[in-house]
VMD Tcl script that builds the backbone (N, CA, C; Angstrom):
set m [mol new atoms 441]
animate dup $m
set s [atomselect $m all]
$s set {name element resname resid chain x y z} {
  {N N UNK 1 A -55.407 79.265 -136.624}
  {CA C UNK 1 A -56.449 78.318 -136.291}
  {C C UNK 1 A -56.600 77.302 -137.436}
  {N N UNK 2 A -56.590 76.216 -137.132}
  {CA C UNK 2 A -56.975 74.804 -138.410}
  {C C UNK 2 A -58.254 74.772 -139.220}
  {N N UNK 3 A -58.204 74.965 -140.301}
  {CA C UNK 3 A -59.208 74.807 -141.060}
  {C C UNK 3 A -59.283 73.742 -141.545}
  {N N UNK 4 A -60.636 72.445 -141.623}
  {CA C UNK 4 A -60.642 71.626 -142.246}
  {C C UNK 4 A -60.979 72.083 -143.696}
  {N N UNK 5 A -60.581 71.232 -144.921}
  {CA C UNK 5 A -61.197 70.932 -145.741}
  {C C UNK 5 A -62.601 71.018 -145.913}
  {N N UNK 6 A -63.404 71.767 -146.873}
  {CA C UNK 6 A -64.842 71.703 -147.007}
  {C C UNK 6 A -65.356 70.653 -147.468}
  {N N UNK 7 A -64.637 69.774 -148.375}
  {CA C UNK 7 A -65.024 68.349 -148.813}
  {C C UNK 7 A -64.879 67.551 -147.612}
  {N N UNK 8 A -63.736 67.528 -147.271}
  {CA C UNK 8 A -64.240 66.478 -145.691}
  {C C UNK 8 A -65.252 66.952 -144.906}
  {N N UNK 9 A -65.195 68.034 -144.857}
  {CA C UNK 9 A -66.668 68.555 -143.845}
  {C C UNK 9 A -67.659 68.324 -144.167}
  {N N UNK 10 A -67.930 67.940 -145.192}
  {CA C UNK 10 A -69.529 67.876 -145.792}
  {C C UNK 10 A -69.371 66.310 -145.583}
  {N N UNK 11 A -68.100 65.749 -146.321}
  {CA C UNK 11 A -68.473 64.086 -146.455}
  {C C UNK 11 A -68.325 63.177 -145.230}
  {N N UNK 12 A -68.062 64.058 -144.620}
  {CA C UNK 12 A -67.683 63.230 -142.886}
  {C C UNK 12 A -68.177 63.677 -141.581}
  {N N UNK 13 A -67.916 62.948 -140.417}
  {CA C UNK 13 A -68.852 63.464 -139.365}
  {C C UNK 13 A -67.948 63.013 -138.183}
  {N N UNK 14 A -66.949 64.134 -137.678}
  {CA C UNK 14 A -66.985 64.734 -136.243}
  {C C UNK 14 A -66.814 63.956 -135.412}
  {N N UNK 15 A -65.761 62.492 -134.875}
  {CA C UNK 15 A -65.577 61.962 -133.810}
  {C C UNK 15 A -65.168 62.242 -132.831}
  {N N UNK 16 A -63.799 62.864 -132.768}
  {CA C UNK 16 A -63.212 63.172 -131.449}
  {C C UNK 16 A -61.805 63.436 -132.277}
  {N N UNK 17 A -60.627 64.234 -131.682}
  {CA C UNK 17 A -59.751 64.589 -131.545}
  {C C UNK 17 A -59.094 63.728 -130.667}
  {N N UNK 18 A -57.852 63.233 -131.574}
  {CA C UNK 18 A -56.312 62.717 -131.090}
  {C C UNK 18 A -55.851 63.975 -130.546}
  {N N UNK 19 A -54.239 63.793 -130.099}
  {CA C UNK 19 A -53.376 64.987 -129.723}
  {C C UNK 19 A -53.143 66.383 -131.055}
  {N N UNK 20 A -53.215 64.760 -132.269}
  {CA C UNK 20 A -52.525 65.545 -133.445}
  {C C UNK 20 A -53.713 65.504 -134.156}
  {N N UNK 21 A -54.226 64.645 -134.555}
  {CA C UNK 21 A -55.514 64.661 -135.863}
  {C C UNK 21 A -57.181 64.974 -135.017}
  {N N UNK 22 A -57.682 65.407 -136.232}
  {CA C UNK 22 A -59.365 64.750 -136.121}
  {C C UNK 22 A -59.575 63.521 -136.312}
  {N N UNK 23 A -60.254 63.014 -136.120}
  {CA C UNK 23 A -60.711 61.495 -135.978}
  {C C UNK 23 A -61.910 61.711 -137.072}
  {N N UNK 24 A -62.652 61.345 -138.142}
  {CA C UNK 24 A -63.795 61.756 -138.822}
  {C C UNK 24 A -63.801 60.515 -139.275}
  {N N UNK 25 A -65.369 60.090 -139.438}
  {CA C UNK 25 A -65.884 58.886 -139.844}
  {C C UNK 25 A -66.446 59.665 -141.145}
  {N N UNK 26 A -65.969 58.679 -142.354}
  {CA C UNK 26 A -66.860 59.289 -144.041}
  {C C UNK 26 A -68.104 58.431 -143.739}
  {N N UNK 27 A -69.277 59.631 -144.229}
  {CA C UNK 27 A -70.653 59.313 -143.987}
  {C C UNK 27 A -71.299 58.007 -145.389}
  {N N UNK 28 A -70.483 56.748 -145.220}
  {CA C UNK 28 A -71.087 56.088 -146.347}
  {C C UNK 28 A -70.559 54.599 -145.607}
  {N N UNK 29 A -72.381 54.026 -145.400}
  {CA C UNK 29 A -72.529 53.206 -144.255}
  {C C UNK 29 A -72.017 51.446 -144.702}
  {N N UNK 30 A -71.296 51.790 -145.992}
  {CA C UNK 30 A -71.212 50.954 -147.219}
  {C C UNK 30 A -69.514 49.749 -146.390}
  {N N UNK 31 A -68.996 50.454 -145.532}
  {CA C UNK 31 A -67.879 50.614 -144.949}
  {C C UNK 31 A -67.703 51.124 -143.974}
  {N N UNK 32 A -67.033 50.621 -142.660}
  {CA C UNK 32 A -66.835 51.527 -141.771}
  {C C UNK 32 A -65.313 51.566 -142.066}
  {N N UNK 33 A -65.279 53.767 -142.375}
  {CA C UNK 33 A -64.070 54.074 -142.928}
  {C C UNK 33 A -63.992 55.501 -142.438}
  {N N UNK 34 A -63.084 55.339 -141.650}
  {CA C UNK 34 A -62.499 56.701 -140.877}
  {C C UNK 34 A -61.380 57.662 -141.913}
  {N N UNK 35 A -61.135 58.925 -141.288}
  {CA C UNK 35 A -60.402 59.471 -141.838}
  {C C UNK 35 A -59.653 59.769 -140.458}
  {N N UNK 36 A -57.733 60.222 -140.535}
  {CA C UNK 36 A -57.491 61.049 -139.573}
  {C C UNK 36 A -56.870 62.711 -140.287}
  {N N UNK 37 A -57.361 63.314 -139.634}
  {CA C UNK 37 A -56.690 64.415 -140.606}
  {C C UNK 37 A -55.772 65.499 -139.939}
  {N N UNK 38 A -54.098 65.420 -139.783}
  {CA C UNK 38 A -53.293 66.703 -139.098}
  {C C UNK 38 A -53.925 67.883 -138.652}
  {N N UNK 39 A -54.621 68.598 -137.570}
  {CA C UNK 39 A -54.898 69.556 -137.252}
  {C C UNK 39 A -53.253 70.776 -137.814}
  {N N UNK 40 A -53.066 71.023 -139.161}
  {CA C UNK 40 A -52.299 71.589 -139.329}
  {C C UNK 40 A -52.555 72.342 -140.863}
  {N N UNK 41 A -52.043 73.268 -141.028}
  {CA C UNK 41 A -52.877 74.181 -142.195}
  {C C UNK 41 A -52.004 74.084 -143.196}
  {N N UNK 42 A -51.844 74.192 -144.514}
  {CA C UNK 42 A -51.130 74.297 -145.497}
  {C C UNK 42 A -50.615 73.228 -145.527}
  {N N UNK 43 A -50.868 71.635 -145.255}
  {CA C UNK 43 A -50.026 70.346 -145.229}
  {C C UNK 43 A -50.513 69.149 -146.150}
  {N N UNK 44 A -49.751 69.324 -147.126}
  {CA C UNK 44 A -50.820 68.202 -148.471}
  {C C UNK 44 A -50.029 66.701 -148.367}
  {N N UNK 45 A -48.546 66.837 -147.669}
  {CA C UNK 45 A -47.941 65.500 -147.327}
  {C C UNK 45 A -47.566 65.326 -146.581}
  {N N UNK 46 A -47.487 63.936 -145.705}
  {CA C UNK 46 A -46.881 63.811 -144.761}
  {C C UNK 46 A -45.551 64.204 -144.293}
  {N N UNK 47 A -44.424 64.329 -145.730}
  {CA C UNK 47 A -43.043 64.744 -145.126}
  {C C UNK 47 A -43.033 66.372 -144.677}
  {N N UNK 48 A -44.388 67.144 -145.152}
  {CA C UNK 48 A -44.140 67.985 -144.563}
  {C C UNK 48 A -44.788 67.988 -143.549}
  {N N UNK 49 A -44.983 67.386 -142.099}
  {CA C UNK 49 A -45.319 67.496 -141.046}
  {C C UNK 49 A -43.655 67.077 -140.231}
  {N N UNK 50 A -43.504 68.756 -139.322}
  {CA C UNK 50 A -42.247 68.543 -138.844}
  {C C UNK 50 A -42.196 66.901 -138.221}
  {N N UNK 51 A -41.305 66.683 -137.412}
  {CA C UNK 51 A -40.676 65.329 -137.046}
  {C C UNK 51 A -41.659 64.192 -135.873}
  {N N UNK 52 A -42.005 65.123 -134.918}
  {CA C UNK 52 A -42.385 65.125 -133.741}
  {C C UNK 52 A -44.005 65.224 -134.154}
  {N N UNK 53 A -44.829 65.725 -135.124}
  {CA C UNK 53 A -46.098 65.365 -135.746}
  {C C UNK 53 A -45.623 64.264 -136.376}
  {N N UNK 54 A -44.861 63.879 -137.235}
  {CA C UNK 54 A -44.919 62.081 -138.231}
  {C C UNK 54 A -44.925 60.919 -137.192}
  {N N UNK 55 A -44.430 61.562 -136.256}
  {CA C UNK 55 A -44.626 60.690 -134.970}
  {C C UNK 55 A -45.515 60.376 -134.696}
  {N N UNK 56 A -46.353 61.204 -134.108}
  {CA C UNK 56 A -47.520 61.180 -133.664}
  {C C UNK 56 A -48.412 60.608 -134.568}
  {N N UNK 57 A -48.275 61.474 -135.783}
  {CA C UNK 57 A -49.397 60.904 -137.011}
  {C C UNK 57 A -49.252 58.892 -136.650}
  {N N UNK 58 A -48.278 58.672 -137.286}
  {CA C UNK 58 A -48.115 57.051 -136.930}
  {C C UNK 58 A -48.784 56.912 -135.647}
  {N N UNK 59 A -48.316 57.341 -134.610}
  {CA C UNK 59 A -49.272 56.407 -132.912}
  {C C UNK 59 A -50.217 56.648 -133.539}
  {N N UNK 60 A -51.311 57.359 -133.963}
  {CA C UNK 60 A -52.885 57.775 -133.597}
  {C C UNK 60 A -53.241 56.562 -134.828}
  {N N UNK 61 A -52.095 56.658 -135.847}
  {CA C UNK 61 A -52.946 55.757 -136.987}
  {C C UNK 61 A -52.775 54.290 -136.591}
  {N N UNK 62 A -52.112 53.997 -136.287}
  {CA C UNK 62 A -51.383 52.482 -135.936}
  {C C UNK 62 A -52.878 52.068 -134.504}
  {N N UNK 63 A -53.159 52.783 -133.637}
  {CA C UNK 63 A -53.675 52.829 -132.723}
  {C C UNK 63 A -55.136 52.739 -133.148}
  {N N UNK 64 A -55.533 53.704 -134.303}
  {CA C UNK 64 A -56.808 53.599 -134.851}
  {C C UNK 64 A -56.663 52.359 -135.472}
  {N N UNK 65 A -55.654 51.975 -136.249}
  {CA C UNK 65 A -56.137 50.640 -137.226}
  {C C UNK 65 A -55.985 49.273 -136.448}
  {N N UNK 66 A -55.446 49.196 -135.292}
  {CA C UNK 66 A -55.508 47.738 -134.213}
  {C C UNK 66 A -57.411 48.358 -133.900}
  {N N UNK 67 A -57.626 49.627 -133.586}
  {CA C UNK 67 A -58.747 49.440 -132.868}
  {C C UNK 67 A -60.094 48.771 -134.254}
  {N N UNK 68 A -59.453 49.527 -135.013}
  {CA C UNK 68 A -60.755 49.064 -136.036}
  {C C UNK 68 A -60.508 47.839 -136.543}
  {N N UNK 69 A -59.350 46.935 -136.712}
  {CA C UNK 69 A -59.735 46.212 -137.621}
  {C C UNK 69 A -60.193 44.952 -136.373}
  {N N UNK 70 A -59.774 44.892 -134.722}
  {CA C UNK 70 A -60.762 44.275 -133.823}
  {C C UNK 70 A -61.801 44.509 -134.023}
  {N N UNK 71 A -62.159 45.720 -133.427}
  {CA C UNK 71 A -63.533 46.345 -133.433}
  {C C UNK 71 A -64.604 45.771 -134.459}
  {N N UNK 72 A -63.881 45.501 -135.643}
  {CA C UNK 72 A -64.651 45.262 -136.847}
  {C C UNK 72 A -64.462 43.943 -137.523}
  {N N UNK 73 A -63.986 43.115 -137.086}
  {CA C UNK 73 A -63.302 42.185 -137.725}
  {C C UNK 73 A -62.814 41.949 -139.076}
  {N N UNK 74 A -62.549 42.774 -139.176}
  {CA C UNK 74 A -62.047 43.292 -140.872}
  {C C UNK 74 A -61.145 41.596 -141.156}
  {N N UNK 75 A -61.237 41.561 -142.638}
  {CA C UNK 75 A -60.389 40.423 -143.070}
  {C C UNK 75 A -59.185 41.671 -143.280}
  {N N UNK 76 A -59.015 42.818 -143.881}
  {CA C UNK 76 A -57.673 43.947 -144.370}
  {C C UNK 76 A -58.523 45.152 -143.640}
  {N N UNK 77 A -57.422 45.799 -143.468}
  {CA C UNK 77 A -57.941 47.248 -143.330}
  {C C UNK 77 A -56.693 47.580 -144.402}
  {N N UNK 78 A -57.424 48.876 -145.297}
  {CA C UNK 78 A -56.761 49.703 -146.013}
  {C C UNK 78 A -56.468 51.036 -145.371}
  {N N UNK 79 A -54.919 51.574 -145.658}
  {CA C UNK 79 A -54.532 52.860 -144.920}
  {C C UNK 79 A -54.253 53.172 -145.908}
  {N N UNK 80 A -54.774 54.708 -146.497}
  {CA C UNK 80 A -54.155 55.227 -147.561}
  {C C UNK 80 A -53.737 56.885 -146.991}
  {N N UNK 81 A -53.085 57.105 -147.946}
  {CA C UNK 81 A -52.968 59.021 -147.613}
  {C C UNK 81 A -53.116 59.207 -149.349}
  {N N UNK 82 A -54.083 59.134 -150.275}
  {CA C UNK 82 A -54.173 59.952 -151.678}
  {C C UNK 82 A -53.827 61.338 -151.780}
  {N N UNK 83 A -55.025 61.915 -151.415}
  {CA C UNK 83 A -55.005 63.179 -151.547}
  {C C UNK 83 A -55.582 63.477 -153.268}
  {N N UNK 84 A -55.851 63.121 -154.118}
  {CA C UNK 84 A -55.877 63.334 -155.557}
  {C C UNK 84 A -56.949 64.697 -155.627}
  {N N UNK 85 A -57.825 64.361 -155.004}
  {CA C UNK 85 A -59.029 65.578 -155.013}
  {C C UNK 85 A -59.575 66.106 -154.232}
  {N N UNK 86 A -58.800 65.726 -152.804}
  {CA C UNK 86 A -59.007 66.667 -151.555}
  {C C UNK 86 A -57.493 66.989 -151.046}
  {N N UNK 87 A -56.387 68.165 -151.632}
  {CA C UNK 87 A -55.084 67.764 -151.742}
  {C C UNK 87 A -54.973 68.085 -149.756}
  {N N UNK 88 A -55.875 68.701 -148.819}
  {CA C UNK 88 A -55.297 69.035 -147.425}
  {C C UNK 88 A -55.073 66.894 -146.810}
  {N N UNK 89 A -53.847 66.728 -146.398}
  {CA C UNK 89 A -53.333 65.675 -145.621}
  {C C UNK 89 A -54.760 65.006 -144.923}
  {N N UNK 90 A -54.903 63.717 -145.583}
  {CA C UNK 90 A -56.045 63.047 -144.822}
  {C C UNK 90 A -55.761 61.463 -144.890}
  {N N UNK 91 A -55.594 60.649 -143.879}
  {CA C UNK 91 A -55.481 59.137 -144.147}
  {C C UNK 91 A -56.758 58.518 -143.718}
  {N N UNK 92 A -56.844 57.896 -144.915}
  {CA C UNK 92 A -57.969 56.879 -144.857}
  {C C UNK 92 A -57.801 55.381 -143.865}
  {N N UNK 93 A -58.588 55.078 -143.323}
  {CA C UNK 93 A -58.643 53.709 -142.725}
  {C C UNK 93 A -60.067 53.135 -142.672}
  {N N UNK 94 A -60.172 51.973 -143.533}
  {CA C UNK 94 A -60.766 51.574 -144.186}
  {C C UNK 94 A -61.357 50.204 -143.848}
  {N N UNK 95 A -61.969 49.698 -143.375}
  {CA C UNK 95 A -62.318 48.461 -142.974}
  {C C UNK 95 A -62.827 47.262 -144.147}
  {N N UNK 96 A -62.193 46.445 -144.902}
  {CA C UNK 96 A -62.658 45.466 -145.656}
  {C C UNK 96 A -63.140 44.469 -145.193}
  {N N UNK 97 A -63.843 43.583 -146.152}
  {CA C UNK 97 A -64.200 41.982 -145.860}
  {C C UNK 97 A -64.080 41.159 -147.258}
  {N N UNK 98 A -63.716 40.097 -147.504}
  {CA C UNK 98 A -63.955 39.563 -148.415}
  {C C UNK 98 A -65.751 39.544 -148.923}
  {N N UNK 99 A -66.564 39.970 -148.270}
  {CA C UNK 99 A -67.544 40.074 -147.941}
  {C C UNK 99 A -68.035 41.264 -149.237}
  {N N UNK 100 A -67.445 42.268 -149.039}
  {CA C UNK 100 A -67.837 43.734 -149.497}
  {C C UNK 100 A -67.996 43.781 -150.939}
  {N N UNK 101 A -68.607 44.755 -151.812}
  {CA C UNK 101 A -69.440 44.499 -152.943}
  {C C UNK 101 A -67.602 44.782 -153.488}
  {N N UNK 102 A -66.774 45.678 -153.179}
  {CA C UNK 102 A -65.630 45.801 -154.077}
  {C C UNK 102 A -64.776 44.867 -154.022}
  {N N UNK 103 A -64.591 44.472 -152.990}
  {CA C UNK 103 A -63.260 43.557 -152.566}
  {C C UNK 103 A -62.587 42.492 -154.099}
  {N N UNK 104 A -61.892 42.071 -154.005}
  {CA C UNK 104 A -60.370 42.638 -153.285}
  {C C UNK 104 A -59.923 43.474 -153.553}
  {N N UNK 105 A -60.807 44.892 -155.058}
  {CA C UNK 105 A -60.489 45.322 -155.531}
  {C C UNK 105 A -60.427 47.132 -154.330}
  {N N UNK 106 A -59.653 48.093 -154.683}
  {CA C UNK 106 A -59.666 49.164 -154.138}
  {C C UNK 106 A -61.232 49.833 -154.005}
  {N N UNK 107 A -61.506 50.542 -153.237}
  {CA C UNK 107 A -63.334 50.889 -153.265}
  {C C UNK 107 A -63.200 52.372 -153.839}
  {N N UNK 108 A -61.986 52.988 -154.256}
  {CA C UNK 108 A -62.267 54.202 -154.970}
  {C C UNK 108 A -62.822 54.461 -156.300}
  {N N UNK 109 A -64.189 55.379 -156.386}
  {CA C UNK 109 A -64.686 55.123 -157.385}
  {C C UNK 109 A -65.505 54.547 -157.934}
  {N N UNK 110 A -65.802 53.337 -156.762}
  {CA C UNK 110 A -66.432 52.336 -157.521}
  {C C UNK 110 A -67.879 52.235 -157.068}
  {N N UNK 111 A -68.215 52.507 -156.223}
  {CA C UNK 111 A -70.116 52.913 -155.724}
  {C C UNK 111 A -70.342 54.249 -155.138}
  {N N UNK 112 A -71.372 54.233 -155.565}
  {CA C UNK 112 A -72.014 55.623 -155.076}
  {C C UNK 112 A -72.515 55.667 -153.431}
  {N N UNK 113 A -72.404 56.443 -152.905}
  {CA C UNK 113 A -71.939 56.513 -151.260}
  {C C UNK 113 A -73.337 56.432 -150.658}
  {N N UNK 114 A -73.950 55.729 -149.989}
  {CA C UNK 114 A -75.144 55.846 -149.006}
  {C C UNK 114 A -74.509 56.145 -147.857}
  {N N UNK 115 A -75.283 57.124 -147.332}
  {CA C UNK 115 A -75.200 58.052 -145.895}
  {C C UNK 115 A -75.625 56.737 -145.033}
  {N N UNK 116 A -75.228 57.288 -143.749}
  {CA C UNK 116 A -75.830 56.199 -142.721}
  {C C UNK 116 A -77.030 57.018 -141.970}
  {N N UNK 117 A -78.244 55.798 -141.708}
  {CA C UNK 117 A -79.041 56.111 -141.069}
  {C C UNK 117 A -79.216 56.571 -139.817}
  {N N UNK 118 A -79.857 57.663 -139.180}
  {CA C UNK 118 A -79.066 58.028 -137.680}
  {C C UNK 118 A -78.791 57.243 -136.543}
  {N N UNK 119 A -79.779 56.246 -136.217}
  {CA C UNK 119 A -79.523 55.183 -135.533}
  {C C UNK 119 A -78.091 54.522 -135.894}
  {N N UNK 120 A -77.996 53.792 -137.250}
  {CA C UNK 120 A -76.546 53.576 -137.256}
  {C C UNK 120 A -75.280 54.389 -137.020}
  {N N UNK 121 A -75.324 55.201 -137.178}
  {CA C UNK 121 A -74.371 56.418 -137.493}
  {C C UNK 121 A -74.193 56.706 -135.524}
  {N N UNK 122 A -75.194 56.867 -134.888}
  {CA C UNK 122 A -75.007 56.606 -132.999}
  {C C UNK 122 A -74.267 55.823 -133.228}
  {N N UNK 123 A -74.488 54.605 -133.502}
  {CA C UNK 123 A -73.717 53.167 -132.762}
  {C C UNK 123 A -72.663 53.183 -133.162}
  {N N UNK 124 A -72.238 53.291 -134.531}
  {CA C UNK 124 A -70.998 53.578 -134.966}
  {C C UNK 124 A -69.996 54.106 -134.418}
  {N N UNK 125 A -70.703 55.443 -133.816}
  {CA C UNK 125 A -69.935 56.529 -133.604}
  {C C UNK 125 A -69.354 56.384 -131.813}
  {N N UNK 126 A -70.612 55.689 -131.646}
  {CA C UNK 126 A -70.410 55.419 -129.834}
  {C C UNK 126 A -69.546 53.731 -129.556}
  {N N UNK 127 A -69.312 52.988 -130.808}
  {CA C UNK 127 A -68.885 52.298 -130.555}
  {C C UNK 127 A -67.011 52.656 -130.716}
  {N N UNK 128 A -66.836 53.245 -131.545}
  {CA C UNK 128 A -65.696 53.396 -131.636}
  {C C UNK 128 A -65.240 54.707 -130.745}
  {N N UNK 129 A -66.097 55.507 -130.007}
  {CA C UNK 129 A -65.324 56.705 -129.204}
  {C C UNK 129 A -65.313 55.552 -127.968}
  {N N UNK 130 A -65.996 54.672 -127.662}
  {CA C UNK 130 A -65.920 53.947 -126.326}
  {C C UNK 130 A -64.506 53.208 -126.273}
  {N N UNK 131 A -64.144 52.551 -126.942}
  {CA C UNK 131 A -63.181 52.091 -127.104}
  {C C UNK 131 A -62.144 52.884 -127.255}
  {N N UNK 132 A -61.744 54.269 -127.700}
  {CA C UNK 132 A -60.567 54.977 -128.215}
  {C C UNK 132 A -60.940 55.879 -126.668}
  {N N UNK 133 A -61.792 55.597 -125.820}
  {CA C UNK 133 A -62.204 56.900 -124.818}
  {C C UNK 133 A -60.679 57.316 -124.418}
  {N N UNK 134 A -60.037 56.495 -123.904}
  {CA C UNK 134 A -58.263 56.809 -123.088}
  {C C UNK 134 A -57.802 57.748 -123.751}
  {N N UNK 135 A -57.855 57.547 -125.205}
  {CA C UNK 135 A -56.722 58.701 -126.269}
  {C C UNK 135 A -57.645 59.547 -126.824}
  {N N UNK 136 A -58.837 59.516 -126.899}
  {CA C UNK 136 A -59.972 60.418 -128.036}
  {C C UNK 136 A -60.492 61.665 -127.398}
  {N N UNK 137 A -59.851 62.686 -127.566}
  {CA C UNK 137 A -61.069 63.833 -126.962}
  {C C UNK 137 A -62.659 63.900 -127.074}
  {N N UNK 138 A -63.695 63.474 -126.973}
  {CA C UNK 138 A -64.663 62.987 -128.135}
  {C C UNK 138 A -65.510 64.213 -128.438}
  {N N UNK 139 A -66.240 64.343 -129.420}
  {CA C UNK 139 A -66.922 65.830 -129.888}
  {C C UNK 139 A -68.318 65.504 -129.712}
  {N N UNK 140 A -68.486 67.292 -129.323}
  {CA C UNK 140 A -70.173 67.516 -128.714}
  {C C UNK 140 A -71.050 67.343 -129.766}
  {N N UNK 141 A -70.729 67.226 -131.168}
  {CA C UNK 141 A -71.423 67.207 -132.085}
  {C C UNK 141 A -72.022 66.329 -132.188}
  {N N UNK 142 A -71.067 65.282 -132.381}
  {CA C UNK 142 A -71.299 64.038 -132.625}
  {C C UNK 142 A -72.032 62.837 -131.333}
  {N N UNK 143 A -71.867 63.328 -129.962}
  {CA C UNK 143 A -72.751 63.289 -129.106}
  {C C UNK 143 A -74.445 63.358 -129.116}
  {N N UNK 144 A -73.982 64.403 -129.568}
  {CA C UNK 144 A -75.813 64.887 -129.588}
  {C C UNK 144 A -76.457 64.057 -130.728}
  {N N UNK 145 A -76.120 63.316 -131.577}
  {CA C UNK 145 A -76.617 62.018 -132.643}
  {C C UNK 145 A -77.072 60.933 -131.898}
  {N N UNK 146 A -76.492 60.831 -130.496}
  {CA C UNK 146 A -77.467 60.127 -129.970}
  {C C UNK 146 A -78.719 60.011 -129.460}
  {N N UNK 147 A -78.973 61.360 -128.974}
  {CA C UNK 147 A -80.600 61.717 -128.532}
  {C C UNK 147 A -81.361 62.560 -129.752}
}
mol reanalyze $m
mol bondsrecalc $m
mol representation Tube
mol addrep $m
């Protein structure tokens, strides 16, 4: 059975399931910045996800980052896979603006994270499962943030 990460679990919140990843939005309203993370255990890099997951990993990410950087009108979206201090496989997708307190510079590190308010954190969450509805399994958890 897949165990997430306890650091992503605490710092993120529960969208919906691709074929292959979780879908998790990081709770810092500073950015709208998703994570996807391999439903797969013991996997700190991508080359180790057999052939037929790197596959997949790419559709779900490529698919998430057309949806967000419309969705959002991002001037960049950033895709990273670090790993430095959460080593289980997680890619970031990241929504910028020339706008944003870091830009152009990388946002690791550099502010301290405000949670989103629950009202925002609904819309967020319902705006982007509406749009991904075709491919997103979407989660009961994160449902119930709306009422």
């Amino acid at each position: 059975m897949f165990e997430l990460n306890s650091v992503l679990e605490r710092d993120s919140v529960l969208v919906g399931h691709f074929p292959l990843c979780q879908l998790r939005l990081i709770n810092d309203a500073q950015f709208p910045w998703f994570i996807l993370v391999p439903q797969r255990n013991d996997i700190t890099e991508i080359y180790q996800l057999v052939e037929e997951d790197r596959q997949q990993l790419m559709a779900e990410s490529c698919l998430l980052s057309e949806t967000l950087h419309d969705a959002f009108s991002a001037t960049k979206l950033n895709v990273a896979a670090l790993g430095n201090q959460v080593p289980q496989l997680h890619i970031h997708h990241i929504v910028r603006y020339e706008t944003d307190r870091c830009w152009p510079a990388p946002i690791w590190g550099k502010l301290e994270s405000i949670p989103y308010e629950r009202e925002k954190l609904a819309e967020i969450l319902q705006k982007v499962q509406s749009l991904l509805n075709d491919d997103l399994t979407l989660s009961s958890d994160a449902a119930e943030l709306y009422y």
